[in-house]
N, C-alpha and C positions, 0 to 999 in steps of 0.2 A: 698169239691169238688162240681160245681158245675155241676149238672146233667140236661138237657130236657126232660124234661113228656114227649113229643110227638113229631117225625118226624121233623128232619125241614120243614119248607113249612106250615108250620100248627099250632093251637092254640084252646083252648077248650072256650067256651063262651057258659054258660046255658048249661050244659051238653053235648054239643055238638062239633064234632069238624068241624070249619070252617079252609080259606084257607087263611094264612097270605100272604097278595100280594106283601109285599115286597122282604120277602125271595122266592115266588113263580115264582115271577119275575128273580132271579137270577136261579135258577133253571131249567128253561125255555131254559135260553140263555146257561148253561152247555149242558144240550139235546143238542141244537144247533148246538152248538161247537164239540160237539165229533161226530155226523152226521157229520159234516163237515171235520171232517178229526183231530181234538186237541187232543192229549193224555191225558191219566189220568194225570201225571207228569206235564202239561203244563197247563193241567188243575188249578190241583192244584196250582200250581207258581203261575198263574194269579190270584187265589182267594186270595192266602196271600199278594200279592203284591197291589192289591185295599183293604185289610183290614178289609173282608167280614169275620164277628163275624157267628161261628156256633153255638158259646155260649156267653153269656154276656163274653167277655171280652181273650176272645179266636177266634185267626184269622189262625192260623197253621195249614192250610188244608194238607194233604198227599194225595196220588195217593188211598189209599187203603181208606180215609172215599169218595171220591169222587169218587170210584167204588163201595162202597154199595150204596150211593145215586143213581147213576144213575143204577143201579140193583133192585132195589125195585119200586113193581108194587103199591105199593100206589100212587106212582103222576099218575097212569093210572087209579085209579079208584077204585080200589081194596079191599078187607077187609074192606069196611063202609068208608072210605075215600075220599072225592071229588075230581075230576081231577085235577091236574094241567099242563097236559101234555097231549098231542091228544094219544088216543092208536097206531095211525100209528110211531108217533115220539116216543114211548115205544118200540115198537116191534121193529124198526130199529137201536135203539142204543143196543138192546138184542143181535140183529143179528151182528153186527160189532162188538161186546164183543166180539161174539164165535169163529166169524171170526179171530181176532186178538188172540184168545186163541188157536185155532188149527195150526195157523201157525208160532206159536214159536219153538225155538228149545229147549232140554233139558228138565230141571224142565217146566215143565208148569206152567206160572206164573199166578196167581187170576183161578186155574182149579180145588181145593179141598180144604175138610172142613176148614183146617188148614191153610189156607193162605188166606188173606185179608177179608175174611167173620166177623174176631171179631179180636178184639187185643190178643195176646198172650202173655201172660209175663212170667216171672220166679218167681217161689214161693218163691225163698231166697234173693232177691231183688226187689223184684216189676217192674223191669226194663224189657222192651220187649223183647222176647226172637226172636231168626230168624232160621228159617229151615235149615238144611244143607242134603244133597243127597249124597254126594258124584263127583266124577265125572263123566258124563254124565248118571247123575240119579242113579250110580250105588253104591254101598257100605251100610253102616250103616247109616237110615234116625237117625235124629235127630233136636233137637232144641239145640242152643246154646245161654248162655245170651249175651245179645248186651254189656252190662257192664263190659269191661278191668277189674275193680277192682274184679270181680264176676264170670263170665266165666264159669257158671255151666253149665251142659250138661243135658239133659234129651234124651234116646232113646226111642222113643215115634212114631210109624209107624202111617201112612195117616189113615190106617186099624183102628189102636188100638185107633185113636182118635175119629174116628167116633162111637167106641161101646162105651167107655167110654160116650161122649156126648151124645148118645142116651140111655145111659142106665143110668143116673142121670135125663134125661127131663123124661122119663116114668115113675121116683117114684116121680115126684115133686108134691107136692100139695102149690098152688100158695096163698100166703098171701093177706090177706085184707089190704089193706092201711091203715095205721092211720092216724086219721082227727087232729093230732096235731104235724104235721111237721113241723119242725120250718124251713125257707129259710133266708136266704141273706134278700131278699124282706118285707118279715115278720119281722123279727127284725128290720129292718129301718123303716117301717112304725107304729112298739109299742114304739122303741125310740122320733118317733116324737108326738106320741098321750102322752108319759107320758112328754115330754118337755114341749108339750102345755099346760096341765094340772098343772103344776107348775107353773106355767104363771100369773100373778095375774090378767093381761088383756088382755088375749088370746079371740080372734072371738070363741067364741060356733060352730059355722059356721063352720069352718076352722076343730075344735074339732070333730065335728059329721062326716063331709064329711072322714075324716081320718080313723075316725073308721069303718066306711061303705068300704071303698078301703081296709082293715085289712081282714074284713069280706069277700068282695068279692074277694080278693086273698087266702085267706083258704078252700073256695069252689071251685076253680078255682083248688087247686091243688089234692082237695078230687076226684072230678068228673074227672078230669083227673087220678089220679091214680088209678079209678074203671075201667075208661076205657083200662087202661094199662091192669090191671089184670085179664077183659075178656078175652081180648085178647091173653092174654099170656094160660091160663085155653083153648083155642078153639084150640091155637095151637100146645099146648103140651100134650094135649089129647092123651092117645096111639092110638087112631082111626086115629087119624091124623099123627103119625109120624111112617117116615120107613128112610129106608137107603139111597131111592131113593130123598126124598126132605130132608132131614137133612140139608144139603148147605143154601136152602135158609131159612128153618126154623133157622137156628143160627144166620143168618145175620138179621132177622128181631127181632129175640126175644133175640139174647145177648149183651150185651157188653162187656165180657171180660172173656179170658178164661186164666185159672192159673194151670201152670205146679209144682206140687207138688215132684213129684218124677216120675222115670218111667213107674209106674201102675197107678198113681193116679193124676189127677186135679181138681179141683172148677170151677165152672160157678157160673157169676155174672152176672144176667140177668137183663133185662131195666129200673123193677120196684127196680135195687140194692138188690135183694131178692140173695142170694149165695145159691147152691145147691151144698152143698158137706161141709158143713162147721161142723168145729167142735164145740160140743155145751158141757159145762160145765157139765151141766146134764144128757147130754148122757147115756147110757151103752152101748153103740155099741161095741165090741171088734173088733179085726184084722181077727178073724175065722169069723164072719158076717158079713163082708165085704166081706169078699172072699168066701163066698158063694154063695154073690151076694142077698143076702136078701134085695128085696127092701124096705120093710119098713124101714132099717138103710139107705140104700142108699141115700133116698131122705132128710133125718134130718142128719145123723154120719157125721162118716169122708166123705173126697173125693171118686169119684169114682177110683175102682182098677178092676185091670186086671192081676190074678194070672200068 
C-alpha cells in the first residue's frame, strides 16, 4: 500500500516541511468551490473526473476524504504548517460545514467521531463498514459491513466509540521511525544503481547522481517520519486529549479505524503505527483488558469495553 508521509498540500525538504504548489493550487480552488456553494459529493466528482492523484496513482476522491481536507486547519496555518489558505477562507468553509450540519435531518451526516473523520472497516473483511441508526435515529446504532458476501454487524454506540478511541490514544506510546523503509521509490532507484553497475560502460556520472537521489530520498522519508511522530507524541499526549476534541484529534492523527467485535477495535494511525494490535509475545490476557489496564491497552489486544 502505498501511504503519504505528510498532508497533501505539502512535502518535506531539509527537514522541513514546505508547501507543494501544485497540489496547493488545487486546494485552493476546493476552498473555493465549496464557499461558493459545491458539495462535498460534487466536490469529489470533479476531482476524479480531472484525475487529480491524492496518491501516486490513486484519483478516487469521496465526499468523506474531501471533508477531512477541507476540515483541517493545517492549510490555515496551524500545527507548524505554512498557509495555503487565507484564515478568512478557513474559517468560512468551517462555518458553512456547520451550517450544512445543523440543518440536515435525522442521522447527522459528517456530525460524530464515527463518521467521515477516519475510515471504518470491518475486522473480518477489511471491507468498509457503514453506520446504521435505525429509523429516524431510533433503534439499535450499529455498523454494518458494506460486503454482501460478509455482512457482519458490530453494535458499537457514537458513546462506546469515542471511549474506546480515546482510551487506546492515552496508552499509546508512539514509535520511532526506522531509517530503513523500503518505498516503491526506493527500490526503483537501487534497481537502477545496481543495473548501471553491471553496465560495463555505464557514465560514473549517471552512477553517483543515482546514488545521491537514493540517499536523498531515505532522508526525505526519515525526517518526514520524525516529524509525523512528533506530532502524533504532542497530540496524543493525555494533556492534550478529552472527549471534547477527539473529532478532530482522529481525523488529523488516524487513518483507519477497525471494528473487531463489539467491545473491541484497532486504530491505524498516519505513521501505520496500530494501537491495539496483537503481538505474539504479548501476555496480555482477556481479564487485562477488561480491567482496562493501560499498559496492555496500548501494546495487547484491541481496545474493549466490558
Amino acid at each position: 500500500m502505498i501511504n503519504r508521509y505528510i498532508p497533501y498540500g505539502y512535502y518535506i525538504e531539509n527537514a522541513q516541511i514546505k508547501v507543494n504548489e501544485g497540489e496547493a493550487d488545487i486546494i485552493r480552488e476546493m476552498f473555493h468551490r465549496y464557499i461558493a456553494g459545491a458539495s462535498l459529493k460534487g466536490l469529489a466528482e470533479a476531482l476524479t473526473r480531472a484525475g487529480i492523484e491524492y496518491l501516486p496513482g490513486k484519483n478516487g476522491w469521496d465526499q468523506n476524504r474531501v471533508y477531512r481536507l477541507l476540515c483541517s486547519n493545517k492549510y490555515a496555518g496551524e500545527n507548524g504548517f505554512p498557509p495555503i489558505v487565507t484564515a478568512d477562507d478557513y474559517r468560512r468553509a468551517q462555518e458553512i460545514r456547520d451550517e450544512k450540519g445543523q440543518g440536515q435531518k435525522g442521522p447527522k451526516y459528517l456530525m460524530t467521531i464515527t463518521e467521515a473523520v477516519a475510515p471504518i472497516l470491518c475486522g473480518a473483511c477489511g471491507q468498509p463498514a457503514v453506520r446504521h441508526r435505525g429509523r429516524a435515529g431510533k433503534g439499535r446504532q450499529r455498523f454494518v459491513c458494506g460486503n454482501p458476501d460478509c455482512a457482519a454487524e458490530y453494535c458499537i454506540t457514537d458513546e462506546k466509540m469515542t471511549e474506546l478511541v480515546l482510551r487506546l490514544m492515552r496508552g499509546a506510546e508512539i514509535q520511532t521511525p526506522e531509517p530503513g523503509k523500503i518505498t516503491l521509490e526506493i527500490r526503483k532507484t537501487e534497481n537502477e544503481i545496481e543495473r548501471l553497475l553491471e553496465t560495463p560502460d555505464a557514465d560514473p556520472k549517471e552512477i553517483r547522481c543515482r546514488i545521491f537521489d537514493l540517499a536523498a530520498e531515505k532522508y526525505r522519508l526519515l525526517t518526514a517520519g520524525l516529524a509525523i511522530a512528533d506530532k502524533l507524541r504532542t497530540d496524543l499526549a493525555p494533556a492534550n486529549l478529552s472527549s471534547s476534541n477527539i473529532r478532530k484529534t482522529v481525523m488529523e492523527t488516524v487513518r483507519q479505524i477497525t471494528l473487531l467485535d463489539d467491545k473491541t477495535i484497532q486504530i491505524t494511525l498516519i505513521n501505520d503505527q496500530t494501537l491495539g494490535e496483537v503481538q505474539a509475545s504479548g501476555t496480555s490476557t482477556a481479564a487485562d483488558i477488561r480491567a482496562g489496564d493501560p499498559a496492555h491497552l496500548s501494546s495487547g489486544a484491541g481496545a474493549e469495553i466490558a
